[in-house]
DSSP file (Angstrom, degrees, kcal/mol; ACC not computed):
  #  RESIDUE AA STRUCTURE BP1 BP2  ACC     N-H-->O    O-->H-N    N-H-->O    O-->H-N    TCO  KAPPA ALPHA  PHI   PSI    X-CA   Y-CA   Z-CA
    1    1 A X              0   0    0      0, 0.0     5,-0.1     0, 0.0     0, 0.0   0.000 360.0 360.0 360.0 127.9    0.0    0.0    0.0
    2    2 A X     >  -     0   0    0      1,-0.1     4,-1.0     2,-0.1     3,-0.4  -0.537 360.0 -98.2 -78.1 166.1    1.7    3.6   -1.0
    3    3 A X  H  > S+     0   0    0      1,-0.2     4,-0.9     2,-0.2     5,-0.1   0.631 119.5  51.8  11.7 -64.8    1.6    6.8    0.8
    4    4 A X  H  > S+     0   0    0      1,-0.2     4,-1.0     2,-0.2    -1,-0.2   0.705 105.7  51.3-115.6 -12.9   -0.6    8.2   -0.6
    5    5 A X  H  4 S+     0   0    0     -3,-0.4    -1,-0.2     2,-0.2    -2,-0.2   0.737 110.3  50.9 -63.9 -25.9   -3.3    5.4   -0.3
    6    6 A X  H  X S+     0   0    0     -4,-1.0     4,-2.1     2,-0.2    -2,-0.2   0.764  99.8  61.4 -81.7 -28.1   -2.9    5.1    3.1
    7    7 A X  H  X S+     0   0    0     -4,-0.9     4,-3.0    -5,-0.2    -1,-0.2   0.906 107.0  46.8 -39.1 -60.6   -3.2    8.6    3.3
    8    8 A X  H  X S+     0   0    0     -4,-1.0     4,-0.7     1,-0.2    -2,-0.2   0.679 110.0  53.6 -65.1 -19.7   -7.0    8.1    1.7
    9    9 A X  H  > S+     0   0    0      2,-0.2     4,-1.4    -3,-0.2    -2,-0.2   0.826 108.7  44.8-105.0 -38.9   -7.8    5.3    4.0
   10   10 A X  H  X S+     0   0    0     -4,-2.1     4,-2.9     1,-0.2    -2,-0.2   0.946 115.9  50.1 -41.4 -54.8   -6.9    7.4    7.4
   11   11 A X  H  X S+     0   0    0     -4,-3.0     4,-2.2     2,-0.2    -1,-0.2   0.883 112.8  50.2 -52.6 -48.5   -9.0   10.5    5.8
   12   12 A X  H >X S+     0   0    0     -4,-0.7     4,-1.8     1,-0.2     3,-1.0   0.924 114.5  47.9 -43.7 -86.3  -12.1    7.7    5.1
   13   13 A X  H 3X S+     0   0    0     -4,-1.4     4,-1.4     1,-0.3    -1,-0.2   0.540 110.6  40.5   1.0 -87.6  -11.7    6.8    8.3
   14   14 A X  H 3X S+     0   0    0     -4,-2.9     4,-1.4     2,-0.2    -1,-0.3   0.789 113.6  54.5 -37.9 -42.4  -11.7    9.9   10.3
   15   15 A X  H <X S+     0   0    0     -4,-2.2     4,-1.3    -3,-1.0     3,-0.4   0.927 107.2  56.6 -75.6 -39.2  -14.6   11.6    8.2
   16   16 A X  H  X S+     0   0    0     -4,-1.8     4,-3.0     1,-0.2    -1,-0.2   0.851 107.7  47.8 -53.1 -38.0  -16.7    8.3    9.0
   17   17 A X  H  X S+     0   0    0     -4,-1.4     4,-0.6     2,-0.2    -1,-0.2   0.610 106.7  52.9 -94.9   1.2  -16.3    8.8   12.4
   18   18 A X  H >X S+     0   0    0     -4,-1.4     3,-2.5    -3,-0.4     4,-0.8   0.831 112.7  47.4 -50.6 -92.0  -17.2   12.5   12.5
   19   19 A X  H >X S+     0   0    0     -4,-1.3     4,-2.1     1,-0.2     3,-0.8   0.732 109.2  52.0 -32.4 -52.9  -20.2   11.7   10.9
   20   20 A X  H 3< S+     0   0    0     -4,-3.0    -1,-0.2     1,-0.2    -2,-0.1   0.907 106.0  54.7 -22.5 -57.2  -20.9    8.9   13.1
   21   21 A X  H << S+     0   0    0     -3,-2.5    -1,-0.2    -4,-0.6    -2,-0.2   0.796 103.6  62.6 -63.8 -43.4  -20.4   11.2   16.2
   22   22 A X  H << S+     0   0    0     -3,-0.8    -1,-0.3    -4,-0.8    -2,-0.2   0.882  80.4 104.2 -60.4 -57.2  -22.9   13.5   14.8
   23   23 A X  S  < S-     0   0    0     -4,-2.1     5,-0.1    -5,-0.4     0, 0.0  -0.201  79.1-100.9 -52.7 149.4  -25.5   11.4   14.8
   24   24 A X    >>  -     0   0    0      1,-0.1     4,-1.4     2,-0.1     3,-0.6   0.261  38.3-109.9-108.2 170.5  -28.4   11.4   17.1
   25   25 A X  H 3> S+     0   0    0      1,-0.3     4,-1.3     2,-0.2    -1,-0.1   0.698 116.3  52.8 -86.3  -6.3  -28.4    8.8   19.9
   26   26 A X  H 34 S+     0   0    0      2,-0.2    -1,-0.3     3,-0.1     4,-0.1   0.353 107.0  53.9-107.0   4.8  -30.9    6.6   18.8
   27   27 A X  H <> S+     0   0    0     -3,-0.6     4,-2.4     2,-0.1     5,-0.3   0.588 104.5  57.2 -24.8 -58.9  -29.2    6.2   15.1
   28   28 A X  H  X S+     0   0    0     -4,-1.4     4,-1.0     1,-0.2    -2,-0.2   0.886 109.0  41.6 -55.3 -55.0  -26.5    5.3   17.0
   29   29 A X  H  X S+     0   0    0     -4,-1.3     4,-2.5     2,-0.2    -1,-0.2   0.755 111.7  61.1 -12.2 -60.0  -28.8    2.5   18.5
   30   30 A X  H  > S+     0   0    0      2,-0.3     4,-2.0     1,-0.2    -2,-0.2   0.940 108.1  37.2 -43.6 -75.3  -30.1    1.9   15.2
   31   31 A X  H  X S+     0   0    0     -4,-2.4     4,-0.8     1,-0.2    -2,-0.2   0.558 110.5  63.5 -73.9 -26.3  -27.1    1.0   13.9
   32   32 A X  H  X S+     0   0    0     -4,-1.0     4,-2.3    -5,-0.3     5,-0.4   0.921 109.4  40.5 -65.2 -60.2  -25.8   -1.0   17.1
   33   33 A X  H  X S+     0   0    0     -4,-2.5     4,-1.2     2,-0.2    -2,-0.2   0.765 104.4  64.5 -74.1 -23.6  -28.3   -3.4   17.0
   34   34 A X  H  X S+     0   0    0     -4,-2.0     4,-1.0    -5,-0.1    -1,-0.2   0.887 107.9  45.8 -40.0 -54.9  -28.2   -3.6   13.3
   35   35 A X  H >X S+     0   0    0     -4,-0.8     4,-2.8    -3,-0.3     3,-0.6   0.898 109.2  52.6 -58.3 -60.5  -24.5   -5.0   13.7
   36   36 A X  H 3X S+     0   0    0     -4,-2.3     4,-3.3     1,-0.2     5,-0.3   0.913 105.1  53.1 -69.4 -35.6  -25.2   -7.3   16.3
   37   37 A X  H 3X S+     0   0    0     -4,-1.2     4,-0.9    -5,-0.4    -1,-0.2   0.982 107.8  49.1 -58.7 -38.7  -28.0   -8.9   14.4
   38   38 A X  H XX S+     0   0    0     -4,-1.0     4,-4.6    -3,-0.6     3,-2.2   0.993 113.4  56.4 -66.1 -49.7  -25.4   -9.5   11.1
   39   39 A X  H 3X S+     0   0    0     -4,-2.8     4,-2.2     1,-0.3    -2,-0.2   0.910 111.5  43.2 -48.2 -42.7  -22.8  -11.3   14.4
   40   40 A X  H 3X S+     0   0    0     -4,-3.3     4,-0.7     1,-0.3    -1,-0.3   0.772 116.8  42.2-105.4  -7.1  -25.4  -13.4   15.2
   41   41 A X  H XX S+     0   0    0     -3,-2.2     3,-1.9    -4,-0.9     4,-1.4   0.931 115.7  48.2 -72.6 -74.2  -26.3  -14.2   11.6
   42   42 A X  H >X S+     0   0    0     -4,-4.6     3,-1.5     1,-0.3     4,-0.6   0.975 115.0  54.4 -61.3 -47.3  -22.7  -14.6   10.5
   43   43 A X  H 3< S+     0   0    0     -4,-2.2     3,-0.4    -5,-0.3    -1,-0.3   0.658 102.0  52.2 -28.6 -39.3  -22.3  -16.9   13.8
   44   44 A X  H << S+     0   0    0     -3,-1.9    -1,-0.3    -4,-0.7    -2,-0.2   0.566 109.1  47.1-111.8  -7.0  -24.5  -18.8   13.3
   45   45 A X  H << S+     0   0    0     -3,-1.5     2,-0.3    -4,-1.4    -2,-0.2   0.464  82.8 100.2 -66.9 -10.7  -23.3  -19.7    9.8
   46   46 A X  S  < S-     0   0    0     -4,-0.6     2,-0.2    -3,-0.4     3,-0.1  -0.651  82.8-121.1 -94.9 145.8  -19.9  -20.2   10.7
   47   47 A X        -     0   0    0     -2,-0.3     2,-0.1     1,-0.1    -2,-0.1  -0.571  42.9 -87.0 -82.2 162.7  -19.5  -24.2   11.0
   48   48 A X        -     0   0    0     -2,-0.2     2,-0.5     1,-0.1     3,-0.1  -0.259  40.2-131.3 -40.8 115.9  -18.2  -25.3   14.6
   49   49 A X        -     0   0    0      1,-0.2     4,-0.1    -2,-0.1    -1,-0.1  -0.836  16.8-165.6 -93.9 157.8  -14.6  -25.5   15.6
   50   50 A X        +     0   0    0     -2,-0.5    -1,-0.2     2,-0.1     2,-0.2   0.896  65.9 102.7 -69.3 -71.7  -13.0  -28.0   17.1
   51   51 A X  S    S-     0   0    0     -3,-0.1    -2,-0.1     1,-0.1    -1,-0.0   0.015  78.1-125.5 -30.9  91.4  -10.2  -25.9   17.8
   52   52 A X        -     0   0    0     -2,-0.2     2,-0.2     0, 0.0    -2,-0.1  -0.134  44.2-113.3 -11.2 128.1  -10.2  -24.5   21.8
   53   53 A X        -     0   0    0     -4,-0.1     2,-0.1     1,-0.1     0, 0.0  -0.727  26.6-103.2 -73.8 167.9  -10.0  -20.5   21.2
   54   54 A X              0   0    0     -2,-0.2    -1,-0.1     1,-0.1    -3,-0.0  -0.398 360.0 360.0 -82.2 147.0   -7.1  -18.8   22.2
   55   55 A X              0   0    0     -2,-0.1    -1,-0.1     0, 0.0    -2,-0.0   0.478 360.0 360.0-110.8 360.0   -7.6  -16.7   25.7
């Protein structure tokens, strides 16, 4: 990744989380529960491991 891409992704970045912060607290809600609904979605798609996680 150059300079000057990384550059672009920092700017993305920051300007997404202004706008976030802007938003009302119940957007913010909105959008929290939104998320947890795709985790529980993608979770529950993911086949099992076998594998202990790491603590």
């Amino acid at each position: 990744m150059t300079s000057w891409e990384m550059k672009a992704v920092l700017d993305s970045k920051k300007k997404m989380r202004t706008r976030l912060a802007a938003l009302p607290y119940a957007e913010k809600l909105r959008l929290l529960e939104a998320m947890r609904e795709r985790h529980l979605s993608i979770s529950a798609a993911r086949p099992k491991s076998t594998v202990a996680p790491l603590k």
